[in-house]
C-alpha positions as CSV (number, residue, x, y, z in Angstrom):
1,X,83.2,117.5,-45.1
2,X,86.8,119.0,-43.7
3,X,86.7,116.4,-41.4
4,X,86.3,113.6,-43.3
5,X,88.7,114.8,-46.1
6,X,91.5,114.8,-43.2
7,X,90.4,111.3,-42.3
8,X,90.8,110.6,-45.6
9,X,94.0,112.3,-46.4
10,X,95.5,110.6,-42.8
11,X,94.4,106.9,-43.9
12,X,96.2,107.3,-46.6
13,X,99.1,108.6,-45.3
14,X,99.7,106.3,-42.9
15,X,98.9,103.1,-45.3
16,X,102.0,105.0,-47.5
17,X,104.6,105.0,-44.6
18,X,103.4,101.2,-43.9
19,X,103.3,100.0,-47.2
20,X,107.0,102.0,-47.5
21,X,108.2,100.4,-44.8
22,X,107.0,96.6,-45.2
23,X,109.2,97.1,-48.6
24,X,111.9,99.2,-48.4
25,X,115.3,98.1,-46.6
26,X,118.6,100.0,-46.8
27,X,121.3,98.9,-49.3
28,X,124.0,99.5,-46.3
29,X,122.1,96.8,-44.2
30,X,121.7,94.4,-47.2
31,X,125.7,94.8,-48.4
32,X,126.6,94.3,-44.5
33,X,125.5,91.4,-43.8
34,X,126.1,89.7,-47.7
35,X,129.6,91.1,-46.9
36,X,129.6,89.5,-43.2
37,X,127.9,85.8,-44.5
38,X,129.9,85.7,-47.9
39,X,132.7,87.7,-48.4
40,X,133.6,91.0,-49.7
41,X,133.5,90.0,-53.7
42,X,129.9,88.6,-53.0
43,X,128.6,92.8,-52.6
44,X,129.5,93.3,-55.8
45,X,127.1,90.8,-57.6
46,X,124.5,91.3,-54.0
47,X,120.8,90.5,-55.3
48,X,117.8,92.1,-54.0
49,X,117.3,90.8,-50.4
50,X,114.7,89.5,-49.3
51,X,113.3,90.8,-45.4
52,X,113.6,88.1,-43.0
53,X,112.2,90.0,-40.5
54,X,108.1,89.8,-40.5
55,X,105.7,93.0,-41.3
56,X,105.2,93.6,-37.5
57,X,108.9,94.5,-36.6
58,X,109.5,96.2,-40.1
59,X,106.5,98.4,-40.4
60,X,104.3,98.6,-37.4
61,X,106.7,98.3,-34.6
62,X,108.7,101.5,-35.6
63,X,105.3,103.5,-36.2
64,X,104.5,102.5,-32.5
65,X,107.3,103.3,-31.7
66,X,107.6,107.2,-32.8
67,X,104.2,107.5,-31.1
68,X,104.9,106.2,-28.0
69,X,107.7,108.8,-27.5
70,X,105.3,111.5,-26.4
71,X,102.4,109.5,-25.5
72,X,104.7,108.0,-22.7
73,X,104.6,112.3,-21.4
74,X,101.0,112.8,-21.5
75,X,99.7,109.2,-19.9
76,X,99.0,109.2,-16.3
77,X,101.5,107.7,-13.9
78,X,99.0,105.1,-12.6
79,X,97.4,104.5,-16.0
80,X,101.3,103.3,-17.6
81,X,101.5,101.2,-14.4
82,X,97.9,99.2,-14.5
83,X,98.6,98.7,-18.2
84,X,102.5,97.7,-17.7
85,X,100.7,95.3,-15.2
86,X,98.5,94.0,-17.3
87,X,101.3,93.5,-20.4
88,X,102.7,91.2,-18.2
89,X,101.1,89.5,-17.0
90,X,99.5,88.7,-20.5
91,X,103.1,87.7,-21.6
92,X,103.7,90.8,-23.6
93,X,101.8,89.9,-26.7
94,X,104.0,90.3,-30.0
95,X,106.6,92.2,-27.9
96,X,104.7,95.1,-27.2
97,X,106.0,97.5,-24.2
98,X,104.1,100.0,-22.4
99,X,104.8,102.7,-24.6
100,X,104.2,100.7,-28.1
101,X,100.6,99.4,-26.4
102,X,99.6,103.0,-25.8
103,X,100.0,104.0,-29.4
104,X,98.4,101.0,-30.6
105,X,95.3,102.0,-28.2
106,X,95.7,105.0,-30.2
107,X,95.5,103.6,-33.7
108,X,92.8,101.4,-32.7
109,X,90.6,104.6,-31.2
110,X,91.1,106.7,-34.4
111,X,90.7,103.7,-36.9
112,X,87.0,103.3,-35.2
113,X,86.3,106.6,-35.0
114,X,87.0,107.8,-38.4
115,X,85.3,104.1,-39.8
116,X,82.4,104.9,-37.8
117,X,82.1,108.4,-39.1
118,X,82.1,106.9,-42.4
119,X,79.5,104.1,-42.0
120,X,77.4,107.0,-40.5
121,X,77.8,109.7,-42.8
122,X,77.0,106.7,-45.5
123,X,73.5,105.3,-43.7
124,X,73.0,108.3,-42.3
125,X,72.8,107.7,-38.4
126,X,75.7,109.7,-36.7
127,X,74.6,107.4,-33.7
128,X,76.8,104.8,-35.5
129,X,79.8,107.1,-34.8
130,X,79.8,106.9,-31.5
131,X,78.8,103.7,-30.9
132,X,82.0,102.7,-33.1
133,X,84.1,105.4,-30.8
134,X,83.2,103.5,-27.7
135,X,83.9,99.9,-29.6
136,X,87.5,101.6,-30.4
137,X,87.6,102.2,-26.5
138,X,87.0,98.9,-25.1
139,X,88.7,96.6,-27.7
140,X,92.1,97.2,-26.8
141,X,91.3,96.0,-23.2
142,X,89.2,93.6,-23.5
143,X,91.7,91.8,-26.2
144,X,94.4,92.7,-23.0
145,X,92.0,90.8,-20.9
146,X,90.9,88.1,-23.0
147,X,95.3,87.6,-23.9
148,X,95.4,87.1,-19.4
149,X,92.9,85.0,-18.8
150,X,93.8,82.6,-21.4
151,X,97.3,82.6,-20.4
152,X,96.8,82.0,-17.0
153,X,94.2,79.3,-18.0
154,X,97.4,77.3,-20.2
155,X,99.3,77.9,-16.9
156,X,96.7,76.3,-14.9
157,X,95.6,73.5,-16.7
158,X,99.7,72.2,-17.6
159,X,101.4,72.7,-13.3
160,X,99.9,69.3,-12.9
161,X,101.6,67.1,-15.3
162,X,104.6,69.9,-15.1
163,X,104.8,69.2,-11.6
164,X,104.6,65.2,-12.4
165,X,107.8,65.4,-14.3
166,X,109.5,67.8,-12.3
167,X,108.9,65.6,-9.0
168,X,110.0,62.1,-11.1
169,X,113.2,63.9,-12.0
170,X,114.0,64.6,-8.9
171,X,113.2,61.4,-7.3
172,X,115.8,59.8,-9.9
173,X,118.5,61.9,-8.3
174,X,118.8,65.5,-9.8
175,X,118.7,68.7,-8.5
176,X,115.5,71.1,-8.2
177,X,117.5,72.9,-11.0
178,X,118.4,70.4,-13.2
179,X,115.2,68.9,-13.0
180,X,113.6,72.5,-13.9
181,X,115.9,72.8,-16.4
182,X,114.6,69.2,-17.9
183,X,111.2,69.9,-17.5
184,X,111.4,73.3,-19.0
185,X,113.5,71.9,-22.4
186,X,110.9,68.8,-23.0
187,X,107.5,71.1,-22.3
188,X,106.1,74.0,-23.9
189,X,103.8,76.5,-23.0
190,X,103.7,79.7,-21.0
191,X,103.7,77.9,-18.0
192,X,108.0,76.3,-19.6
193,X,108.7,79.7,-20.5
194,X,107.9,81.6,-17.0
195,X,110.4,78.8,-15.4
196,X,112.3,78.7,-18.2
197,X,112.8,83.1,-17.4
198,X,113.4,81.3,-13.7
199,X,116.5,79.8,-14.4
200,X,117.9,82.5,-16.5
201,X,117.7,84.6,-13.7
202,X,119.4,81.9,-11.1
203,X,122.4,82.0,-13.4
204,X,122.6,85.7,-13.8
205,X,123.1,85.6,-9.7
206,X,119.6,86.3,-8.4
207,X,118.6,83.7,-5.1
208,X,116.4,81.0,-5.9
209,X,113.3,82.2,-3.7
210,X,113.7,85.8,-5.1
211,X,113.1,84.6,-8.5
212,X,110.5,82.1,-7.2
213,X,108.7,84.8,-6.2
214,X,108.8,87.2,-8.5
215,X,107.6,84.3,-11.0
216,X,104.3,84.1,-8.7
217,X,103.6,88.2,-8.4
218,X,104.0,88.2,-12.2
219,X,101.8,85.6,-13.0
220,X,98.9,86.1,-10.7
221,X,97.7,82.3,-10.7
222,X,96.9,81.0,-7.6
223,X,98.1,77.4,-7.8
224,X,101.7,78.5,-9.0
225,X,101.6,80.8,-6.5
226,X,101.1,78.3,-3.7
227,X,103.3,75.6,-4.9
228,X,106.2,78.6,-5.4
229,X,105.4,79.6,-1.7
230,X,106.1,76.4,-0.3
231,X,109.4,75.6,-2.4
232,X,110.3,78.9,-1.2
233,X,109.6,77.3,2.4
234,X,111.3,74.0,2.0
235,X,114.3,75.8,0.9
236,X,114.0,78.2,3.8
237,X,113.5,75.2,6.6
238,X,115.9,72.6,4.8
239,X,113.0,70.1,3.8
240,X,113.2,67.2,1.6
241,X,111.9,68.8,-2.1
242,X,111.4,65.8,-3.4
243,X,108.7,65.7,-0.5
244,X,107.2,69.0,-1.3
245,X,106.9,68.4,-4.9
246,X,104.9,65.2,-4.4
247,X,102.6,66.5,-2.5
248,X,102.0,69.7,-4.3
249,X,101.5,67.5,-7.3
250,X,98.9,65.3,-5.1
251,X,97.3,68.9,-4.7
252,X,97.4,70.2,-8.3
253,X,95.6,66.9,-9.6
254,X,93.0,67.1,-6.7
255,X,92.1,71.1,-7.5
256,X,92.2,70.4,-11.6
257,X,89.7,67.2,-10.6
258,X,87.7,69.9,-8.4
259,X,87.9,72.5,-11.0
260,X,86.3,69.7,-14.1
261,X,83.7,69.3,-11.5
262,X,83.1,72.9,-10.8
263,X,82.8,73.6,-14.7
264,X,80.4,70.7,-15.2
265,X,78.3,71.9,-12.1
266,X,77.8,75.3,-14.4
267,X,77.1,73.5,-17.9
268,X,73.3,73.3,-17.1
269,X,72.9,76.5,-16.0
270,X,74.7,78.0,-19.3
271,X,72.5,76.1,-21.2
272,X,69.0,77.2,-20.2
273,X,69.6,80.6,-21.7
274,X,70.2,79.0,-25.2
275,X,67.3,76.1,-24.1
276,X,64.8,79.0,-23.3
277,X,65.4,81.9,-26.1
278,X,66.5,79.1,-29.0
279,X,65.5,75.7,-28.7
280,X,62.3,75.4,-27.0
281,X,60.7,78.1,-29.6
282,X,61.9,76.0,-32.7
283,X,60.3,72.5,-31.1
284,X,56.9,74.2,-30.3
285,X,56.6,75.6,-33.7
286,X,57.7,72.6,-35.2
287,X,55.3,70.4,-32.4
288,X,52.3,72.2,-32.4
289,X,52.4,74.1,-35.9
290,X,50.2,72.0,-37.5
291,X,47.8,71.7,-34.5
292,X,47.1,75.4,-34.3
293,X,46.9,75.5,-37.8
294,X,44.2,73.0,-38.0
295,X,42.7,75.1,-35.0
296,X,42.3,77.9,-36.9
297,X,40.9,76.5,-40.3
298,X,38.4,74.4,-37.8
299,X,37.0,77.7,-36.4
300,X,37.2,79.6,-39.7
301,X,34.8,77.0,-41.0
302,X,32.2,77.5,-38.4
């Protein structure tokens, strides 16, 4: 019973500071900026501001925040590096950094934990609990790894027509970087905003193959990877890029072709499992239903 009052008591705490925050804003902040947009005289007669920034960065961020500060000291070394890993390569979902990630983990574990203990005390099973502990484990990751593999699936399936643009640019005459820098400002996607953190980097002073590869190791898809390794080479050995771009493109359209045919190689086998367990009950009952019924009555009757 203590435990579950301090459940309790901490739920509601912590919906308190959230609900504080998502509502609250300081007067300094909202007379700044009226005073900054409008003038000094328009302070005086300021109305009630409205928050233009959303409920994640008002209230949840800082919370994650706060908690990350000594969570950061008590995670393991290779832990915070697997997981800063992982953050990026998932394209740092809603800004979150190492730390911030950490303490949602945490949030997540408790929230599971203290539901579970609830649902258990309620039916009765304390079984429940830690079933729901061990769901509070795994989310968090497998929503990390589910956040990956979809973004390295956008990148995938968009480097072919990406590189079709990029390589019909620079056959009309422009540069490999004005022709990224083309590309990158009609497209959209993960896949514009990785090169798009390419060119950023050029301008800032950082070699062209330096941030050509650091866009592959922080991507982790193979095809990108490949066609950044062989830009890098062309630039290294002075060959044509218009060259190289055509033919990775060639190459791009040929493994997305080999992949579609990969994929529909696998349908069948996906669907026996559904065939087997679903299907094929629901059209025998449906079949011979009436047949065994009739069976039975005929040899009831005897």
């Amino acid at each position: 019973m203590a435990l579950l009052l301090t459940a309790i008591g901490l739920s509601v705490a912590l919906a308190a500071y959230l609900a504080a925050l998502a509502v609250y804003e300081p007067k300094e902040r909202v007379e700044e900026r009226l005073g900054r947009v409008f003038g000094e005289r328009a302070v005086v007669a300021a109305a009630p501001a409205v928050p233009d920034e959303p409920l994640l960065q008002r209230a949840v961020l800082p919370l994650l925040t706060e908690m990350s500060r000594w969570l950061i000291r008590v995670t393991p070394v290779g832990w915070r590096n697997s997981l800063r890993r992982k953050l990026t390569l998932a394209g740092n979902p809603g800004g979150l950094e190492t730390g911030q990630f950490l303490a949602l983990y945490l949030v997540v574990i408790i929230a599971a934990a203290c539901g579970g203990f609830l649902f258990a005390e309620a039916i009765g099973q304390p079984l429940f609990a830690l079933v729901s502990f061990g769901f509070g484990l795994l989310l968090p990751d497998f929503w990390l790894k589910g956040r990956i593999q979809a973004r390295q699936g956008a990148m995938q399936k968009s480097l072919p027509s990406f590189l079709d643009l990029l390589t019909v640019s620079v056959e009309a005459g422009l540069g490999f970087d004005a022709a990224l820098a083309r590309v990158t400002a009609r497209e959209s996607g993960p896949l514009a905003e990785e090169f798009q953190r390419v060119l950023q980097e050029i301008r800032m002073g950082k070699p062209r193959r330096d941030a050509l590869r650091d866009l592959g190791n922080r991507t982790e898809v193979k095809e990108l990877s490949g066609f950044v390794a062989a830009i890098v080479q062309a630039d290294q050995l002075g060959v044509s890029i218009g060259n190289v771009l055509r033919v990775q493109a060639q190459q791009m359209r040929r493994s997305r072709r080999q992949r579609a045919e990969e994929a529909a190689m696998k349908a069948p086998i996906k669907m026996l499992f559904p065939l087997v367990f679903f299907i094929f009950p629901s059209l025998f009952i449906i079949l011979l239903g009436p047949a065994v019924i009739q069976l039975i009555e005929a040899f009831t009757s005897l």
